[in-house]
Each structure stands twice: as C-alpha cells, then as structure tokens.
N, C-alpha and C positions, 0 to 999 in steps of 0.2 A: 328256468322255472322249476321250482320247488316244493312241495306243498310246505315244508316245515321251514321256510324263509317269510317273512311276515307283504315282502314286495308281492308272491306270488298270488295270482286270483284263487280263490278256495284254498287261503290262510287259514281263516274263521273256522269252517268246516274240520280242517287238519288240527288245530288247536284245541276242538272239542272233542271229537273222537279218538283222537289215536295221543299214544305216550314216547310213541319215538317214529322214527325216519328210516326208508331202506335210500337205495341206491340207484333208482331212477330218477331222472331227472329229465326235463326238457330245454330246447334252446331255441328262441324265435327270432328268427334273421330276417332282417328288416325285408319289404316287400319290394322294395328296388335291387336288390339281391338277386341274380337270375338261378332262376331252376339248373342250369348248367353249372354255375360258380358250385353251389349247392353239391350237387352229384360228385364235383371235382374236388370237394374236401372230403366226402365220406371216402371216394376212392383211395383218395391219399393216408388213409387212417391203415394202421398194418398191422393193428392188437385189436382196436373194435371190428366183430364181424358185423356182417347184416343178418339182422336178424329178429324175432317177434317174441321170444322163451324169457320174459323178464323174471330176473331173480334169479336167473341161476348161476355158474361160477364163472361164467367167459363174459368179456365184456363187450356188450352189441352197442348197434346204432340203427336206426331205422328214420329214415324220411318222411315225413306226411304231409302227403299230397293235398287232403283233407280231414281235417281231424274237427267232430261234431263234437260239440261242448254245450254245456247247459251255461256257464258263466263265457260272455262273449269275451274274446283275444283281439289287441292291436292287430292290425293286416299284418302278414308276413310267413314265413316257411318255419313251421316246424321241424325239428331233429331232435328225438329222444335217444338218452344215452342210458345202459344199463352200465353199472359199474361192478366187474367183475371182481375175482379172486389175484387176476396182474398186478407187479411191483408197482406202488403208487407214481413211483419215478419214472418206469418206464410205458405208464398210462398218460402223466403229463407228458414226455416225450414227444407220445404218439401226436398226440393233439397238436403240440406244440409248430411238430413238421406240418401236416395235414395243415392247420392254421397258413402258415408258412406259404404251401403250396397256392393254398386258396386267396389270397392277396395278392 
C-alpha cells in the first residue's frame, strides 16, 4: 500500500494534496498468515532495521499489531517499510531472502 498507487485506500486524498511520493510504504498480509510467519520474515530482513524514525536514511520495518485508520482495510497484518539511502539491489536482496525464509 501506497498512497501515490491509484489500488491504494486514500488514493483520492494523495492525488489532491500532495505533488509527489516519499518512501514509506505498507504491506498487508493476508489474515490467515500467522503472527509468527509474520515476525520470522521481519527477523530474516538484515538491511531493514526495526524501527519507527520514518524518513530518514536507514531503511526500517515495523509490525502493526494494530493500526487505527479512518478509511477501513481488508483483515490482515500490517508491515510498513521505510525505504532507506541502501543499494536498491541489495534492498531487493534483503527481501528477497527474508521472503524466502518466510515460505
């Protein structure tokens, strides 16, 4: 999820207000997905830290347990990704293992 991708909820909102896009993103993993599976792909990630400083140059990841929204989301587990200053190559890497792991 995106705001500057037209699928994501609060498209509309992103389209009117703002001229360009940073580097947060989020990913919603379906609700049959266990909390565990969940935790064992963040672990496996070894460039994204954990962490809550969005926008700055290291690139994080953080869990949400809970996340309150005014536009309501399908069920399922959020993971937000800050996208650091890291080689794009060795950012898809990261995932790519961690992904890996998590299957």
């Amino acid at each position: 999820m995106h705001p500057a991708l037209p699928s994501c909820p609060g498209h509309a909102f992103w389209k009117r207000d703002f001229t360009g896009s940073a580097s947060v993103f989020s990913v919603l993993f379906k609700n049959d997905i266990s909390r565990e599976s969940i935790v064992r792909f963040i672990d496996n990630l070894k460039l994204f830290r954990l962490g809550f400083s969005w926008g700055g140059v290291t690139s994080l990841v953080m869990r949400y347990e809970h996340l309150e929204r005014t536009t309501p989301l399908p069920a399922g587990h959020i993971v937000r990704f800050n996208v650091g200053l890291e080689a794009t190559n060795d950012l898809i890497a990261d995932l790519s293992a961690a992904w890996g792991a998590f299957r």
